[in-house]
C-alpha positions in Angstrom: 0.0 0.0 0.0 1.1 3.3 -0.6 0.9 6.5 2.2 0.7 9.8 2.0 1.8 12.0 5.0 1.4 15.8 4.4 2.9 17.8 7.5 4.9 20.6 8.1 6.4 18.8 11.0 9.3 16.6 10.7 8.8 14.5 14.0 5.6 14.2 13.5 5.9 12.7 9.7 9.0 10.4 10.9 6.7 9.2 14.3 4.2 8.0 11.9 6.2 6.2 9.2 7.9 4.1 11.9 4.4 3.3 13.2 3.1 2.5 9.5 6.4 0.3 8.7 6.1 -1.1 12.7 3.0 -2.3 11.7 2.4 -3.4 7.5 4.6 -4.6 5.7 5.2 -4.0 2.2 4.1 -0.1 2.2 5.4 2.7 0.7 5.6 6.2 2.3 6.0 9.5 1.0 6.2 12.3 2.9 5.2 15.9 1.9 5.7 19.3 3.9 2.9 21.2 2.1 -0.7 20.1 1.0 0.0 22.3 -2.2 3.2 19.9 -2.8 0.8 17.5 -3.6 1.3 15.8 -7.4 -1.1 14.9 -10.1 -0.5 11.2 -9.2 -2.7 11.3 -6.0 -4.6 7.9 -7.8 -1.8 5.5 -6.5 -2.2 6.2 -3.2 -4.2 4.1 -0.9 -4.1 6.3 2.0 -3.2 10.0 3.1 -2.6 11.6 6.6 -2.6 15.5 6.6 -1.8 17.3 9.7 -3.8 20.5 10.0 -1.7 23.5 12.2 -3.7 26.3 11.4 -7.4 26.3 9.5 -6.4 29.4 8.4 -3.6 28.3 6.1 -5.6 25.1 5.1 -8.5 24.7 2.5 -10.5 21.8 3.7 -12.2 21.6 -0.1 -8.8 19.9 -0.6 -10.5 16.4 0.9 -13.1 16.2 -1.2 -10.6 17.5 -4.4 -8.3 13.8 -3.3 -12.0 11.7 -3.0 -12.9 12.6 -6.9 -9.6 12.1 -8.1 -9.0 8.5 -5.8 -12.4 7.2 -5.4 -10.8 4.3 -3.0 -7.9 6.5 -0.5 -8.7 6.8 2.9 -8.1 10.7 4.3 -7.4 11.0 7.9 -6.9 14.7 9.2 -4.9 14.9 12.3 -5.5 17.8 14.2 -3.5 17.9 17.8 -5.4 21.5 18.6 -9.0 19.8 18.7 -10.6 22.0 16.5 -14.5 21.7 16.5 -15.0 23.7 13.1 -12.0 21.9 11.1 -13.7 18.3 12.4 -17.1 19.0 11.2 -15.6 20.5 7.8 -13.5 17.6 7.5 -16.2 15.6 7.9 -18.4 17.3 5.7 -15.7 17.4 3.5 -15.5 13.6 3.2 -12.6 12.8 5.2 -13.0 9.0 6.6 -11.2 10.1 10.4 -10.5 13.2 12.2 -8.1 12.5 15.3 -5.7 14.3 17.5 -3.6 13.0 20.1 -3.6 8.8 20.2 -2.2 8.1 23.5 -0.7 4.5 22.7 0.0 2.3 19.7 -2.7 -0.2 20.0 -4.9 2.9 19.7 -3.4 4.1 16.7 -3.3 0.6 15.3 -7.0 0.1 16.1 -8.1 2.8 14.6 -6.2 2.6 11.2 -7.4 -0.8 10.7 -11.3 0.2 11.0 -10.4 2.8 9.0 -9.1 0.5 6.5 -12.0 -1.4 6.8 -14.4 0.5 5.5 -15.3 2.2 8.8 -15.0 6.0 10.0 -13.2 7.2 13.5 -13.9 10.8 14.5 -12.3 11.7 17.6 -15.4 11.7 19.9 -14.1 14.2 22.4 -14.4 16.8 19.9 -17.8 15.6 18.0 -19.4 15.6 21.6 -17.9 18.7 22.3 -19.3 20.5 19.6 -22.9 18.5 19.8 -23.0 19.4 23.5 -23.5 23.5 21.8 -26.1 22.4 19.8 -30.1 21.5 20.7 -30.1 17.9 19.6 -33.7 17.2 20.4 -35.3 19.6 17.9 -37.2 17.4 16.0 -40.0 15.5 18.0 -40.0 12.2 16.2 -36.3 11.2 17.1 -36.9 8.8 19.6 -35.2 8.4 22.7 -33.4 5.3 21.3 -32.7 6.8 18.0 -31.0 9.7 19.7 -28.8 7.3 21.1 -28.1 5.7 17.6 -27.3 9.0 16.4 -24.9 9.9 19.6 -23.3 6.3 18.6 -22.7 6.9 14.8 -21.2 10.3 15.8 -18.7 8.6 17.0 -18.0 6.4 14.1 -18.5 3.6 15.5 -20.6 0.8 13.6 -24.0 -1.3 13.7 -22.1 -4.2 15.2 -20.2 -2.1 17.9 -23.7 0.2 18.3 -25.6 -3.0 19.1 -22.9 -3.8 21.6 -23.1 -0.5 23.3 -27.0 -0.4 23.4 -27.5 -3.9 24.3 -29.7 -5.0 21.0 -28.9 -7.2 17.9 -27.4 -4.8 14.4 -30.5 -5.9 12.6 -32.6 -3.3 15.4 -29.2 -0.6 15.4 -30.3 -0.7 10.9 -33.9 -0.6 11.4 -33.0 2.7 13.9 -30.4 3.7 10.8 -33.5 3.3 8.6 -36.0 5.6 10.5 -33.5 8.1 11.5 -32.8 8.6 7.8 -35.9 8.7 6.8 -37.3 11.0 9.6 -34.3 13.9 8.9 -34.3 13.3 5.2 -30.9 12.3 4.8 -29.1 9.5 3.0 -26.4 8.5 4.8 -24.7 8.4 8.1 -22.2 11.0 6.7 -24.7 12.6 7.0 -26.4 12.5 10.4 -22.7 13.4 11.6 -22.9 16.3 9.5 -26.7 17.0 10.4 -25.4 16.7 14.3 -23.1 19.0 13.5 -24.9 21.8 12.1 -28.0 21.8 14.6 -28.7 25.6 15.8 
């Protein structure tokens, strides 16, 4: 597999290739100081990790850019200053995990492989932070278990793991899926995260 890593930091992009080559084998890594570095060949990469210092010298559009050139990388931002409006644009923006500071390698390890499996990881300090500003009960036919769901997906955490939490069986965690996209008109969980997110 091939990784990107896009930071200004040199630690930071050394730290992570040792983890990567600690734990695959057979990858190649390239390592980038600038987003705007980034080549035309973005197609033969099957991953990229961009650290984001500053929103403010950072175009998040740049995610979704990557997904319509490389329909199959995985995007993780890493953001070690917790930013609540960078997570919910990189979410909005497509990225598959936002994260900031992993405190051990089995961490780090767990969450690249669920990533690599299909699955999403937003940090859930930071999604919880930002849906404890919003009024989450606004719309009267979110049930009290579906509100649960929802808190449960915000976290990126899937049906199997959801049933887990809640106690019931992933075909009841779908049905909830089912009627919480159909109740707020959306079509995906992306997008529940993203309605969460966006709540007044």
């Amino acid at each position: 597999m091939n990784i990107l890593i896009i930071s200004e930091s040199f630690i930071l992009k050394e730290a992570l290739s040792t983890l990567f080559k600690e734990k695959f084998k057979n990858i190649n890594i390239k390592k980038e100081k600038d987003v705007k570095n980034l080549s035309k060949d973005i197609g033969m990469y099957g991953m990229a990790i961009i650290d984001i210092r500053e929103k403010c010298n950072f175009d998040l559009n740049i995610i979704s850019n990557i997904k319509e050139n490389n329909k199959r990388i995985k995007v993780i931002i890493y953001n070690l200053y917790k930013d609540e409006e960078i997570c919910i644009k990189s979410i909005r923006n497509g990225a598959d995990a936002y994260i900031t500071d992993i405190e051990d390698k089995e961490d780090f390890g767990y969450i690249i492989n669920k990533i690599m499996s299909g699955g999403n990881f937003y940090d859930p300090f930071v999604v919880q932070k930002a849906m404890n500003k919003k009024e989450f009960n606004c719309n009267n036919d979110i049930t009290i278990r579906e509100n649960e769901v929802i808190d449960e997906i915000a976290k990126g955490l899937s049906n199997r793991e959801i049933a887990s939490r809640l106690g019931v069986t992933e075909y009841t965690v779908k049905k909830h899926i089912t009627n919480i996209l159909y109740k707020l008109n959306l079509r995906n969980r992306q997008d529940i995260i993203i309605y969460i997110n966006n709540l007044s």
